[in-house]
MOPAC internal coordinates of N, CA, C and O (Angstrom, degrees):
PM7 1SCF
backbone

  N    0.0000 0     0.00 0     0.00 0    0    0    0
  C    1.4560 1     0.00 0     0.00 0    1    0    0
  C    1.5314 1   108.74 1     0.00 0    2    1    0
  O    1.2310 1   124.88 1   -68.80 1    3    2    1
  N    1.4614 1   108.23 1   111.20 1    3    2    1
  C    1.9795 1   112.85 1   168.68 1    5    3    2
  C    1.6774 1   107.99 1   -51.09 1    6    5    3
  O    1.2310 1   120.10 1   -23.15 1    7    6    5
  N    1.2078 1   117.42 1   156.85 1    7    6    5
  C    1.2226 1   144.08 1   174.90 1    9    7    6
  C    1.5937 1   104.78 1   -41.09 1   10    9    7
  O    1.2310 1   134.52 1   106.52 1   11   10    9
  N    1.4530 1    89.53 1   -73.48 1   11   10    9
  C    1.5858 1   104.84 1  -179.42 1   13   11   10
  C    2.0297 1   119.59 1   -32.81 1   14   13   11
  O    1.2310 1   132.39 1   115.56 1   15   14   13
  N    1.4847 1    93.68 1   -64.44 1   15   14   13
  C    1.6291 1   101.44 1   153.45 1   17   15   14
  C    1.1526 1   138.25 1   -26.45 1   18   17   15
  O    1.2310 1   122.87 1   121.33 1   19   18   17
  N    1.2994 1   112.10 1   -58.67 1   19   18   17
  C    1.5237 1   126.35 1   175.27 1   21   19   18
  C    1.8122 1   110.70 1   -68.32 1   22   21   19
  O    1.2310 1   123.30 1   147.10 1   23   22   21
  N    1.5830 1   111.29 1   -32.90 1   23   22   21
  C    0.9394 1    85.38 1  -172.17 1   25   23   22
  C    1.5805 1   113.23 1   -92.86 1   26   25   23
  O    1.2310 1   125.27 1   171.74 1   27   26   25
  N    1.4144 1   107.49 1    -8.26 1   27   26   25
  C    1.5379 1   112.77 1   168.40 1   29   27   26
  C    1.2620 1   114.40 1   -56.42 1   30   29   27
  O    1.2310 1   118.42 1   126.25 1   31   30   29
  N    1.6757 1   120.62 1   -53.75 1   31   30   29
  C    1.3179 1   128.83 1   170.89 1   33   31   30
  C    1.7205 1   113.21 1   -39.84 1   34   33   31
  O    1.2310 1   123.24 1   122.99 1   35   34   33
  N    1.2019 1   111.40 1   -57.01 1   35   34   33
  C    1.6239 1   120.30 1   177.63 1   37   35   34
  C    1.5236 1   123.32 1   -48.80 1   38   37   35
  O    1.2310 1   122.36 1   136.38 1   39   38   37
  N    1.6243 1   113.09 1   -43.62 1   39   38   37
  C    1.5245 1   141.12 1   150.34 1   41   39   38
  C    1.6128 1   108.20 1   -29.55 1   42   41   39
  O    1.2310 1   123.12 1   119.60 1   43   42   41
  N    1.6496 1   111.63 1   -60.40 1   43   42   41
  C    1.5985 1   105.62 1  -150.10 1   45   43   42
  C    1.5094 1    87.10 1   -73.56 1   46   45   43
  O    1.2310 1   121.12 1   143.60 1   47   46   45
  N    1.5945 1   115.47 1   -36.40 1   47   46   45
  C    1.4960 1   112.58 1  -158.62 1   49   47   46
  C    1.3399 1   129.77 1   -55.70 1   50   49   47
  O    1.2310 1   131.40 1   154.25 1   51   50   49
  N    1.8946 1    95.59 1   -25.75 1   51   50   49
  C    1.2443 1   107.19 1  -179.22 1   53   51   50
  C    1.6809 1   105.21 1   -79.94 1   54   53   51
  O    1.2310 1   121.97 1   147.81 1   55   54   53
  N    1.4367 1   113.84 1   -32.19 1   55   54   53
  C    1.5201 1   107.88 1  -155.80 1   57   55   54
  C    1.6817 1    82.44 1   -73.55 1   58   57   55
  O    1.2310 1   109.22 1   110.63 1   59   58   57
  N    1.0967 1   137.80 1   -69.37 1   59   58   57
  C    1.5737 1   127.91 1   151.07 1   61   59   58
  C    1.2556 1   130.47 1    34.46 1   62   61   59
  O    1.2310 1   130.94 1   112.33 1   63   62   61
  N    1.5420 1    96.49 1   -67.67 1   63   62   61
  C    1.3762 1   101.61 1  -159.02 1   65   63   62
  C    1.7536 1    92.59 1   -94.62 1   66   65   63
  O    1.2310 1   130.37 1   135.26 1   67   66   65
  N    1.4530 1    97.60 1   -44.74 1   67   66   65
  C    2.2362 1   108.66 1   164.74 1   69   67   66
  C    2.2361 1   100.18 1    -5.93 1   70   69   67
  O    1.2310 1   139.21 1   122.87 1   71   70   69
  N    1.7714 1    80.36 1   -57.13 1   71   70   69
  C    1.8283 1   105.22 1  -145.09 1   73   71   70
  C    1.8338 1    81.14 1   -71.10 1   74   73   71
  O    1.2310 1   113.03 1   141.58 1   75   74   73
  N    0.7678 1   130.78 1   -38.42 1   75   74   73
  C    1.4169 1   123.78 1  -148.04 1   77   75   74
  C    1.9371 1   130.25 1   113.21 1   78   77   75
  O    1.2310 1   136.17 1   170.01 1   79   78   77
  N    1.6800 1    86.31 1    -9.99 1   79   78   77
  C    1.3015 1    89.56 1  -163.01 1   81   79   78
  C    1.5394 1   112.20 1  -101.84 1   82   81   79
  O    1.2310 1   120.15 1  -131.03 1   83   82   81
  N    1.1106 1   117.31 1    48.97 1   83   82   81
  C    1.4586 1   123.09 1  -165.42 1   85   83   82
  C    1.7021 1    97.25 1   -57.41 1   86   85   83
  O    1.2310 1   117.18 1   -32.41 1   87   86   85
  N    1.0097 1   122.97 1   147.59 1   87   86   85
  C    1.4152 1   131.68 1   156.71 1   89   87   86
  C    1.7773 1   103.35 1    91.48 1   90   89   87
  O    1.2310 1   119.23 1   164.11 1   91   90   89
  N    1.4958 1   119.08 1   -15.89 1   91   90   89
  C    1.6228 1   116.88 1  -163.25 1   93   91   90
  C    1.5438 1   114.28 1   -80.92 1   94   93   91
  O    1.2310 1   123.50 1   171.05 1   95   94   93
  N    1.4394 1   110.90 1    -8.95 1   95   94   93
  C    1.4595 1   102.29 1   172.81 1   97   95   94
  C    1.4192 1    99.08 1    83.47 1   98   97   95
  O    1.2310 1   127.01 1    -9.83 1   99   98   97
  N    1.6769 1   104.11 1   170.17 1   99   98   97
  C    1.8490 1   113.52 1  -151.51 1  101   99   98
  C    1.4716 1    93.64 1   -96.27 1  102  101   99
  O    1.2310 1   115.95 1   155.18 1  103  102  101
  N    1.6096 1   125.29 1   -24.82 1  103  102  101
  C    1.5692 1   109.19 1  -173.96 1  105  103  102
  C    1.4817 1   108.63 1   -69.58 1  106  105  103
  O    1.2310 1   115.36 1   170.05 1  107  106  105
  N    1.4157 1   126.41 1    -9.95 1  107  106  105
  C    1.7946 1   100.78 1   171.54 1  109  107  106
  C    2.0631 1   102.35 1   -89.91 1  110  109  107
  O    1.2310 1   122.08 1  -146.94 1  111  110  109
  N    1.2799 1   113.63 1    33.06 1  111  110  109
  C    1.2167 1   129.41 1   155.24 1  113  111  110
  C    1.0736 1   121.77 1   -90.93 1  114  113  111
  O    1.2310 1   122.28 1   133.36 1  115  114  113
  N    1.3855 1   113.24 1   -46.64 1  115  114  113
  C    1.3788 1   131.99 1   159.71 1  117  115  114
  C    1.3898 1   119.41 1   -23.05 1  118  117  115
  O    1.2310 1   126.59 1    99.88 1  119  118  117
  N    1.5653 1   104.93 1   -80.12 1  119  118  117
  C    1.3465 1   134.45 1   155.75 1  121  119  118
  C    1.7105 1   106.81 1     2.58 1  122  121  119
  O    1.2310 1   120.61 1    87.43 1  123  122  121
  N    0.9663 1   116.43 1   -92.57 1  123  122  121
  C    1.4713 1   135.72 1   164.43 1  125  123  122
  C    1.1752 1   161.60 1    -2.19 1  126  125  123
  O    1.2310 1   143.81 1   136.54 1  127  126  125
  N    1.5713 1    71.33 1   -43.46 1  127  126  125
  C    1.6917 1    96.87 1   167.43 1  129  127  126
  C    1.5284 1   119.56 1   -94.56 1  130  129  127
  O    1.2310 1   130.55 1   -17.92 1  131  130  129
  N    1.4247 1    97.25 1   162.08 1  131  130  129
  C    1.9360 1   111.60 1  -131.86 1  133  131  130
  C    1.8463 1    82.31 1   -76.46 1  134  133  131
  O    1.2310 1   123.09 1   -44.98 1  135  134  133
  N    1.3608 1   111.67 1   135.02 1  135  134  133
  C    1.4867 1   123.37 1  -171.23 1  137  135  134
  C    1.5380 1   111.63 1   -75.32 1  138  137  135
  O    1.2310 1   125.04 1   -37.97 1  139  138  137
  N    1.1554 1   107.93 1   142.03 1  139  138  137
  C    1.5384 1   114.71 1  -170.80 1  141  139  138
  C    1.8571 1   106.56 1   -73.40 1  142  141  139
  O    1.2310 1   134.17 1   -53.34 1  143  142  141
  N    1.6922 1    90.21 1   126.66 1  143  142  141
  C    1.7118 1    92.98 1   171.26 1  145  143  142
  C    1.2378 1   123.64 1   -97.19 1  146  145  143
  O    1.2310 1   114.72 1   -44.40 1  147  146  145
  N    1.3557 1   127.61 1   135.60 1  147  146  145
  C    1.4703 1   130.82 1  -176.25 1  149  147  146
  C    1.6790 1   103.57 1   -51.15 1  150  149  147
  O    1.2310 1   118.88 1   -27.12 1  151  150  149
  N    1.2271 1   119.73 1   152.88 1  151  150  149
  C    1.6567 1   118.35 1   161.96 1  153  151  150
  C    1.2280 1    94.77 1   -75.28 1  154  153  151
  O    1.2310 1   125.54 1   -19.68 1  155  154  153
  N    1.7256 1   106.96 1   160.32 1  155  154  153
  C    1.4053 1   111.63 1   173.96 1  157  155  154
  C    1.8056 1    90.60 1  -108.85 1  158  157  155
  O    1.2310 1   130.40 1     5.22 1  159  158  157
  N    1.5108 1    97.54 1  -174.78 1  159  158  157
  C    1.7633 1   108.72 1   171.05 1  161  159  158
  C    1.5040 1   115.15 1   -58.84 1  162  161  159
  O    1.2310 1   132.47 1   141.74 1  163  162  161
  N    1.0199 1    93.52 1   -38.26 1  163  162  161
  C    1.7277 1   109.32 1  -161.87 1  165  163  162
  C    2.4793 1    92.93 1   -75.52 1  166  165  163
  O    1.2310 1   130.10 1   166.82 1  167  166  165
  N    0.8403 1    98.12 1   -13.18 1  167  166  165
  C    1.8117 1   110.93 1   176.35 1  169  167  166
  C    1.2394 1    84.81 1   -73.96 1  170  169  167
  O    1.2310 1   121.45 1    97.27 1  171  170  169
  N    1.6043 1   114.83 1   -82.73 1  171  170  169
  C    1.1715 1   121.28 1  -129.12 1  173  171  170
  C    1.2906 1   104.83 1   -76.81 1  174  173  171
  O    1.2310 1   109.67 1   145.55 1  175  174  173
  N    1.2115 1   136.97 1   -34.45 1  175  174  173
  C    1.6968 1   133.57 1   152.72 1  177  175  174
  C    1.1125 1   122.79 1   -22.95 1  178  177  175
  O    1.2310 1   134.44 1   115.12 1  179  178  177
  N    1.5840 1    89.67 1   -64.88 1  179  178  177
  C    1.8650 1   103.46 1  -175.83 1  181  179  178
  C    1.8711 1   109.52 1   -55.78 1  182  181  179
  O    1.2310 1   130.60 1   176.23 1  183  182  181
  N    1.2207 1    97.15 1    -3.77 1  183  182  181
  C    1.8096 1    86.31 1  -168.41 1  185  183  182
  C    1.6034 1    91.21 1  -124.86 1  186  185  183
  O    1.2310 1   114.41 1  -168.79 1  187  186  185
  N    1.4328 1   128.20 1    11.21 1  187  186  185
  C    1.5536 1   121.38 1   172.57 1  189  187  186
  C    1.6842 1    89.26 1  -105.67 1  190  189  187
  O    1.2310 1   120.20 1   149.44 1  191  190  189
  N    1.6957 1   117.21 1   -30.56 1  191  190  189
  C    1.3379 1    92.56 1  -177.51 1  193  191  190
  C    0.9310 1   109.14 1   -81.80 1  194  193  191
  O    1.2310 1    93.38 1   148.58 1  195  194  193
  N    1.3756 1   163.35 1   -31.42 1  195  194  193
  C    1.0633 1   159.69 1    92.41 1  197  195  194
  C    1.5040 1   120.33 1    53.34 1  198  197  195
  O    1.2310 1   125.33 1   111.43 1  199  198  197
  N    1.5313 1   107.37 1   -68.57 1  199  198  197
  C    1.7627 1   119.55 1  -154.68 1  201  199  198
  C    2.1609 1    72.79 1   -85.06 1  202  201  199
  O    1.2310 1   116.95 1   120.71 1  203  202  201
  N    1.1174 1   123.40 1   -59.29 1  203  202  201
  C    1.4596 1   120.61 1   169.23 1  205  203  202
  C    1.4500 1   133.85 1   -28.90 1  206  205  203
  O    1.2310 1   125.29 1   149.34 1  207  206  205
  N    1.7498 1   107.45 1   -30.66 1  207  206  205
  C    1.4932 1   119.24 1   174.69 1  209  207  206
  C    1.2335 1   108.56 1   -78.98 1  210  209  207
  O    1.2310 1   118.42 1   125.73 1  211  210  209
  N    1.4394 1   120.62 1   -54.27 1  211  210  209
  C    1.3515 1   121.20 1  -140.81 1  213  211  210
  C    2.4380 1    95.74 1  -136.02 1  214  213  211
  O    1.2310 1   128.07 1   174.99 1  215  214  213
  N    1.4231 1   102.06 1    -5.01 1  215  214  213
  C    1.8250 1    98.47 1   147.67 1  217  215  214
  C    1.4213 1    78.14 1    88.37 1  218  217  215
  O    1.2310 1   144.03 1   -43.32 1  219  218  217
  N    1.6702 1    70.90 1   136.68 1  219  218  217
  C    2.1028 1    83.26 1   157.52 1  221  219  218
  C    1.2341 1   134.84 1   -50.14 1  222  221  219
  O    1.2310 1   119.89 1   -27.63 1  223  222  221
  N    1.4487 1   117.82 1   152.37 1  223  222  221
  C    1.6704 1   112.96 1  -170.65 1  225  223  222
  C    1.4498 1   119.00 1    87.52 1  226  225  223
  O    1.2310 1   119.98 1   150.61 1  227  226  225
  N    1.6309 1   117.65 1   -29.39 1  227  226  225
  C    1.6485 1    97.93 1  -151.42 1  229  227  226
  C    2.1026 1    83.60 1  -100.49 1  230  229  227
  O    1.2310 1   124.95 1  -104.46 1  231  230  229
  N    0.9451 1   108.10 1    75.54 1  231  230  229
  C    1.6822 1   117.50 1  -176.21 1  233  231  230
  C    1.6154 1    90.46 1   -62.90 1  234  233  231
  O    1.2310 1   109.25 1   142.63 1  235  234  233
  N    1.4737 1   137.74 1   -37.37 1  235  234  233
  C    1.5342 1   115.83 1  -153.28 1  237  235  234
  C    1.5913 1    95.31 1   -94.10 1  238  237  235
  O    1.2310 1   109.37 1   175.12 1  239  238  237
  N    0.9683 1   137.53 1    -4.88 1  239  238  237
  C    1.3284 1   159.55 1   163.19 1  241  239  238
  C    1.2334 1   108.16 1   -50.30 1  242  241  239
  O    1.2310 1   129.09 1   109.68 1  243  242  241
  N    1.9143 1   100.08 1   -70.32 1  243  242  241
  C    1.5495 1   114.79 1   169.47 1  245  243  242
  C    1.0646 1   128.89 1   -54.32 1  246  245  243
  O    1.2310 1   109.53 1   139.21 1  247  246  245
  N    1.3420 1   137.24 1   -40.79 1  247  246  245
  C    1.3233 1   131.32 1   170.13 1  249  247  246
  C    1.6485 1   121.24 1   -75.09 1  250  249  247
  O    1.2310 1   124.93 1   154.08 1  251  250  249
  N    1.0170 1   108.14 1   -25.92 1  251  250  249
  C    1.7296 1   117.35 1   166.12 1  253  251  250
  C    0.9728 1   122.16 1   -51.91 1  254  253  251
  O    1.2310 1   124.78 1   141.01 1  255  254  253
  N    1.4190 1   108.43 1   -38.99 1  255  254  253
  C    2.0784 1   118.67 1   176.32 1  257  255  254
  C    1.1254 1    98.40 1   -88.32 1  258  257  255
  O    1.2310 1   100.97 1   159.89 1  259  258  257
  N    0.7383 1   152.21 1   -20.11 1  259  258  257
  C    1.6120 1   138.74 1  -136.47 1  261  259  258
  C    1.5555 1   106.54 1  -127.26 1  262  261  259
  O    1.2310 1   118.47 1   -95.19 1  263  262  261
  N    1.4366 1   120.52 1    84.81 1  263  262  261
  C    1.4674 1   120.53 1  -172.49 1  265  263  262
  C    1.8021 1   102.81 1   -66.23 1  266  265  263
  O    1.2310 1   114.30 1   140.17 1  267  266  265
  N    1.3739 1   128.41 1   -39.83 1  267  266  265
  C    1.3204 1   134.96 1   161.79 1  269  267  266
  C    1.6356 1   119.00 1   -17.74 1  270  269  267
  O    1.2310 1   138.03 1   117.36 1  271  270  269
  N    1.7553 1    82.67 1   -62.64 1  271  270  269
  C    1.7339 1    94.97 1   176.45 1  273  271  270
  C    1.2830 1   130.60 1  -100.29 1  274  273  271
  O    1.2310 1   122.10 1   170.53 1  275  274  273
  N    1.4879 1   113.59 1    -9.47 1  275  274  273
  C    1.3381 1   125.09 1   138.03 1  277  275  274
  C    2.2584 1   117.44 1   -24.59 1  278  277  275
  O    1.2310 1   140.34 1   118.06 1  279  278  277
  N    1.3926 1    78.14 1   -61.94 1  279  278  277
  C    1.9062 1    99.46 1  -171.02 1  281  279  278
  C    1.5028 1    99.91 1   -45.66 1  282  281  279
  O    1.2310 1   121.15 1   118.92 1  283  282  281
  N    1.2194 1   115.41 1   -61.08 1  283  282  281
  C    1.4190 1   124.15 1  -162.19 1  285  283  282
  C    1.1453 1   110.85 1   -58.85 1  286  285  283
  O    1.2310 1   120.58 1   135.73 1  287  286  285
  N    1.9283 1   116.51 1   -44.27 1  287  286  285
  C    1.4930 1   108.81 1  -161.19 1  289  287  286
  C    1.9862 1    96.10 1   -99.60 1  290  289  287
  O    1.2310 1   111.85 1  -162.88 1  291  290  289
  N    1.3640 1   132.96 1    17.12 1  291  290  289
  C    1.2910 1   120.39 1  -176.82 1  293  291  290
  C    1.5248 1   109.86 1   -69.86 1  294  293  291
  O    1.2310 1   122.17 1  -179.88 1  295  294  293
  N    1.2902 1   113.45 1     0.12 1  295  294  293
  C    1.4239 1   105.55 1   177.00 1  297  295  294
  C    1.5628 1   105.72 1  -105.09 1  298  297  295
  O    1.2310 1   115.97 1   168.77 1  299  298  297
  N    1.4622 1   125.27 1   -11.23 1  299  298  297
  C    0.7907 1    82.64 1  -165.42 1  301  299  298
  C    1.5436 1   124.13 1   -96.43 1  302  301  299
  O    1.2310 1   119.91 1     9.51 1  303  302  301
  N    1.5905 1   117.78 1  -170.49 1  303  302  301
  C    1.6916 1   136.73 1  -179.06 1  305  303  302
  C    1.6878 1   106.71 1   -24.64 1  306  305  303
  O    1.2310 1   127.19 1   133.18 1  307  306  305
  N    1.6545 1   103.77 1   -46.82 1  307  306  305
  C    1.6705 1   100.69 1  -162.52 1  309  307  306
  C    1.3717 1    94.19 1   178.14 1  310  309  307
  O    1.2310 1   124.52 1   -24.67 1  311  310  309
  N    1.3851 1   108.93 1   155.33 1  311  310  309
  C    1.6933 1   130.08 1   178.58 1  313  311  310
  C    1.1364 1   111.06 1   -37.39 1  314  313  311
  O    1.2310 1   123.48 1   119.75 1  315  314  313
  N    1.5559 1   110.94 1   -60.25 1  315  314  313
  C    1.1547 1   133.30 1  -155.16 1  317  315  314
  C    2.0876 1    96.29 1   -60.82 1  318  317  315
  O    1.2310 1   130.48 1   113.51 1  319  318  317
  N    1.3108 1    97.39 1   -66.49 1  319  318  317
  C    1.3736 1    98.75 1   170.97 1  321  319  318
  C    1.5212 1   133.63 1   -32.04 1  322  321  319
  O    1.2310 1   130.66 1   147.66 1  323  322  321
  N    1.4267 1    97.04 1   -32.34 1  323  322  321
  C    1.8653 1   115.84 1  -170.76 1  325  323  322
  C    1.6075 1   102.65 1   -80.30 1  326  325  323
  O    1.2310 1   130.45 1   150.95 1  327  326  325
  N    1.6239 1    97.45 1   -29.05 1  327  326  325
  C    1.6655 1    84.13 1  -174.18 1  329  327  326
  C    1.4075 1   109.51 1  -106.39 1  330  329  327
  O    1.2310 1   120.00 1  -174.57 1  331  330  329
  N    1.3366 1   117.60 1     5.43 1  331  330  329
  C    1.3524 1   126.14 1  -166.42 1  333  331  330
  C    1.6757 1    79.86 1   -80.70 1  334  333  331
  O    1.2310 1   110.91 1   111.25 1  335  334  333
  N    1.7252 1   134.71 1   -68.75 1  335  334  333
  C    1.1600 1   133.52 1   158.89 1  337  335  334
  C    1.1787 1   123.34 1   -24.67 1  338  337  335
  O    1.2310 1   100.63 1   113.75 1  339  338  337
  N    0.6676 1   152.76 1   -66.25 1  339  338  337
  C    1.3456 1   153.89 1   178.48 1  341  339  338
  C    1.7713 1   111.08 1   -50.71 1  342  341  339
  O    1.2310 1   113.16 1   145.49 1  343  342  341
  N    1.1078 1   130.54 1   -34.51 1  343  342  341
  C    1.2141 1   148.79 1  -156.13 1  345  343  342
  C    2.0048 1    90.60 1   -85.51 1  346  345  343
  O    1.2310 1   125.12 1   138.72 1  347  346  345
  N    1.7766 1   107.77 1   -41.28 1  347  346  345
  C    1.2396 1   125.92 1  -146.85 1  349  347  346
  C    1.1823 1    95.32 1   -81.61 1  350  349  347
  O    1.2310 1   124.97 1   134.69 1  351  350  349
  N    1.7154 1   108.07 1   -45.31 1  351  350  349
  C    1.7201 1   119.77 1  -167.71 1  353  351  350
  C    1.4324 1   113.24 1   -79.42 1  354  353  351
  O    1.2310 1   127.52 1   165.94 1  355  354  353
  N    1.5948 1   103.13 1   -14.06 1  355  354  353
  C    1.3381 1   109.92 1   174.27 1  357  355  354
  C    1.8425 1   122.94 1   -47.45 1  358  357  355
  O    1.2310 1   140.59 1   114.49 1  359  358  357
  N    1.7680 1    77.66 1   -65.51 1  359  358  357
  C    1.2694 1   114.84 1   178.08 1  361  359  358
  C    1.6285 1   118.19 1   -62.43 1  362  361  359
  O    1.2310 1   124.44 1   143.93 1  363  362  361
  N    1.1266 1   109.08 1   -36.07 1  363  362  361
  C    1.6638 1   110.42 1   160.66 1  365  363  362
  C    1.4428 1   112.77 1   -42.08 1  366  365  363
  O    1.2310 1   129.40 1   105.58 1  367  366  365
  N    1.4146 1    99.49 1   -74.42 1  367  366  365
  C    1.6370 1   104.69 1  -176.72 1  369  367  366
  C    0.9832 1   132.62 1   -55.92 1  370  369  367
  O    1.2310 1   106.07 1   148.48 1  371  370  369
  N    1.3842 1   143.47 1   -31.52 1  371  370  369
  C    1.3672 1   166.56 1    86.68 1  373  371  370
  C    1.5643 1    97.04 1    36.13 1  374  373  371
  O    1.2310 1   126.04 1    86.43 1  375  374  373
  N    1.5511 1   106.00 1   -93.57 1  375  374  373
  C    1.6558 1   108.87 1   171.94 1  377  375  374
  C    1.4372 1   134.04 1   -53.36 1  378  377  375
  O    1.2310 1   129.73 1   170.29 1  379  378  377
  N    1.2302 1    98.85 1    -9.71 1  379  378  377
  C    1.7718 1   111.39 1  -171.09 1  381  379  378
  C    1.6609 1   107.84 1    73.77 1  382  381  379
  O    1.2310 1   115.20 1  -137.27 1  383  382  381
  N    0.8402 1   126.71 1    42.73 1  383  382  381
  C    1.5838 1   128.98 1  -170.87 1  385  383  382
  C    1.6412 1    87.26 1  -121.55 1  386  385  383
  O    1.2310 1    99.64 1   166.61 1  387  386  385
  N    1.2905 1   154.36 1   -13.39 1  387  386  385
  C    0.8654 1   146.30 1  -175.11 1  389  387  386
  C    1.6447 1   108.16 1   -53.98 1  390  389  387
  O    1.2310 1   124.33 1   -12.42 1  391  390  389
  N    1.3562 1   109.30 1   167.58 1  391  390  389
  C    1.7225 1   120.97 1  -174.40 1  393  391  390
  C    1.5671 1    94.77 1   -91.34 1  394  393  391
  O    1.2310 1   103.40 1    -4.41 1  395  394  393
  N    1.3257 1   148.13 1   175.59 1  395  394  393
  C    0.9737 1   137.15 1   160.80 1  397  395  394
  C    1.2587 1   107.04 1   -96.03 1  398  397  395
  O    1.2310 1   123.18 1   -24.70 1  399  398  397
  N    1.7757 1   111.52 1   155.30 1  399  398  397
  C    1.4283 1   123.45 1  -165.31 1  401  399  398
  C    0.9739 1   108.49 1  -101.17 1  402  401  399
  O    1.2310 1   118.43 1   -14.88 1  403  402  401
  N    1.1542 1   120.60 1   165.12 1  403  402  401
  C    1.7824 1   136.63 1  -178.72 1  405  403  402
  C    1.7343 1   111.23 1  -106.04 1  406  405  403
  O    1.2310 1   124.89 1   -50.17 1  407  406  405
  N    1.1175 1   108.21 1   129.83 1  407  406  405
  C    1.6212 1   110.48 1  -178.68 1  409  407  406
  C    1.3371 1   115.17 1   -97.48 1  410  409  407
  O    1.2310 1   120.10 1   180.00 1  411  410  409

Protein backbone atom coordinates (compact mmCIF):
# COMPACT_ATOMS: atom_id res chain seq x y z
CA UNK A 1 0.00 0.00 0.00
CA UNK A 2 1.56 3.72 -1.32
CA UNK A 3 1.65 6.42 1.20
CA UNK A 4 -0.86 8.38 -0.53
CA UNK A 5 -3.46 5.37 0.10
CA UNK A 6 -2.94 5.00 3.53
CA UNK A 7 -3.32 8.33 4.10
CA UNK A 8 -6.63 8.61 2.19
CA UNK A 9 -7.74 5.51 4.05
CA UNK A 10 -6.81 7.34 7.49
CA UNK A 11 -8.86 10.61 6.11
CA UNK A 12 -12.22 8.60 5.43
CA UNK A 13 -11.84 6.96 8.95
CA UNK A 14 -11.77 10.01 10.61
CA UNK A 15 -14.57 11.75 8.54
CA UNK A 16 -16.34 8.31 9.65
CA UNK A 17 -16.00 8.41 12.85
CA UNK A 18 -16.83 12.83 12.55
CA UNK A 19 -20.37 11.14 10.98
CA UNK A 20 -20.88 8.61 13.64
CA UNK A 21 -20.26 5.89 11.44
CA UNK A 22 -17.04 4.50 12.51
CA UNK A 23 -16.58 0.98 11.25
CA UNK A 24 -19.66 1.22 8.27
CA UNK A 25 -17.52 1.37 5.28
CA UNK A 26 -17.62 3.97 2.17
CA UNK A 27 -20.93 2.54 0.43
CA UNK A 28 -23.26 4.39 3.04
CA UNK A 29 -21.20 7.33 1.27
CA UNK A 30 -22.49 6.18 -1.63
CA UNK A 31 -25.87 6.54 -0.30
CA UNK A 32 -25.59 10.30 -0.33
CA UNK A 33 -24.91 11.44 -3.14
CA UNK A 34 -27.35 13.89 -4.77
CA UNK A 35 -29.66 11.37 -7.04
CA UNK A 36 -29.59 11.53 -10.68
CA UNK A 37 -32.50 13.56 -12.47
CA UNK A 38 -34.04 12.42 -15.66
CA UNK A 39 -33.80 15.31 -18.48
CA UNK A 40 -37.08 16.57 -19.22
CA UNK A 41 -38.28 17.55 -23.07
CA UNK A 42 -38.00 21.01 -22.46
CA UNK A 43 -33.66 19.95 -21.68
CA UNK A 44 -33.36 18.10 -24.44
CA UNK A 45 -34.54 20.74 -27.07
CA UNK A 46 -32.83 23.36 -25.39
CA UNK A 47 -29.54 21.39 -25.99
CA UNK A 48 -30.48 20.16 -29.83
CA UNK A 49 -31.17 23.85 -30.40
CA UNK A 50 -28.24 24.64 -29.11
CA UNK A 51 -25.72 21.84 -30.63
CA UNK A 52 -27.80 23.45 -34.05
CA UNK A 53 -26.82 27.17 -33.11
CA UNK A 54 -23.45 27.06 -32.29
CA UNK A 55 -22.30 22.99 -34.08
CA UNK A 56 -21.10 20.04 -32.61
CA UNK A 57 -18.26 19.99 -30.17
CA UNK A 58 -18.39 23.62 -29.07
CA UNK A 59 -20.19 22.25 -25.51
CA UNK A 60 -18.55 25.43 -23.48
CA UNK A 61 -20.33 27.63 -25.89
CA UNK A 62 -23.40 25.49 -25.11
CA UNK A 63 -23.70 25.87 -21.69
CA UNK A 64 -22.92 29.65 -21.68
CA UNK A 65 -26.11 30.35 -23.75
CA UNK A 66 -28.21 28.20 -22.41
CA UNK A 67 -29.67 29.49 -18.97
CA UNK A 68 -31.94 26.03 -19.11
CA UNK A 69 -28.69 24.16 -19.06
CA UNK A 70 -26.90 26.43 -17.10
CA UNK A 71 -29.75 25.30 -14.15
CA UNK A 72 -29.03 21.72 -14.34
CA UNK A 73 -25.25 21.72 -14.33
CA UNK A 74 -24.82 24.70 -11.35
CA UNK A 75 -24.24 22.02 -9.04
CA UNK A 76 -22.15 20.39 -10.56
CA UNK A 77 -18.18 19.12 -9.33
CA UNK A 78 -16.54 21.22 -12.33
CA UNK A 79 -16.90 22.57 -15.98
CA UNK A 80 -15.16 20.05 -17.27
CA UNK A 81 -17.73 17.55 -15.85
CA UNK A 82 -20.82 19.73 -17.14
CA UNK A 83 -19.61 19.49 -20.58
CA UNK A 84 -18.25 16.13 -20.48
CA UNK A 85 -22.36 15.51 -19.85
CA UNK A 86 -23.60 17.31 -22.10
CA UNK A 87 -21.28 16.01 -24.84
CA UNK A 88 -22.68 12.32 -23.43
CA UNK A 89 -26.48 13.28 -23.56
CA UNK A 90 -25.81 14.61 -26.80
CA UNK A 91 -24.68 11.54 -28.08
CA UNK A 92 -27.36 9.46 -26.39
CA UNK A 93 -30.01 11.12 -28.27
CA UNK A 94 -28.40 11.22 -31.46
CA UNK A 95 -28.01 7.28 -31.24
CA UNK A 96 -31.30 6.65 -29.64
CA UNK A 97 -29.63 5.09 -26.59
CA UNK A 98 -30.97 7.86 -24.55
CA UNK A 99 -33.12 7.02 -21.15
CA UNK A 100 -36.49 8.37 -21.71
CA UNK A 101 -37.37 11.89 -20.49
CA UNK A 102 -39.83 13.21 -18.22
CA UNK A 103 -42.07 16.20 -19.24
Amino acid sequence: MNKLHMDWEKSLKRELKRKGREGQGVAEDVNERKKRIKWSKEEEAELMDQVDSHGKGEWKKILKNSTILQKRYKSSPSEKHALESLRNRYNNIVTGCSNKSTS
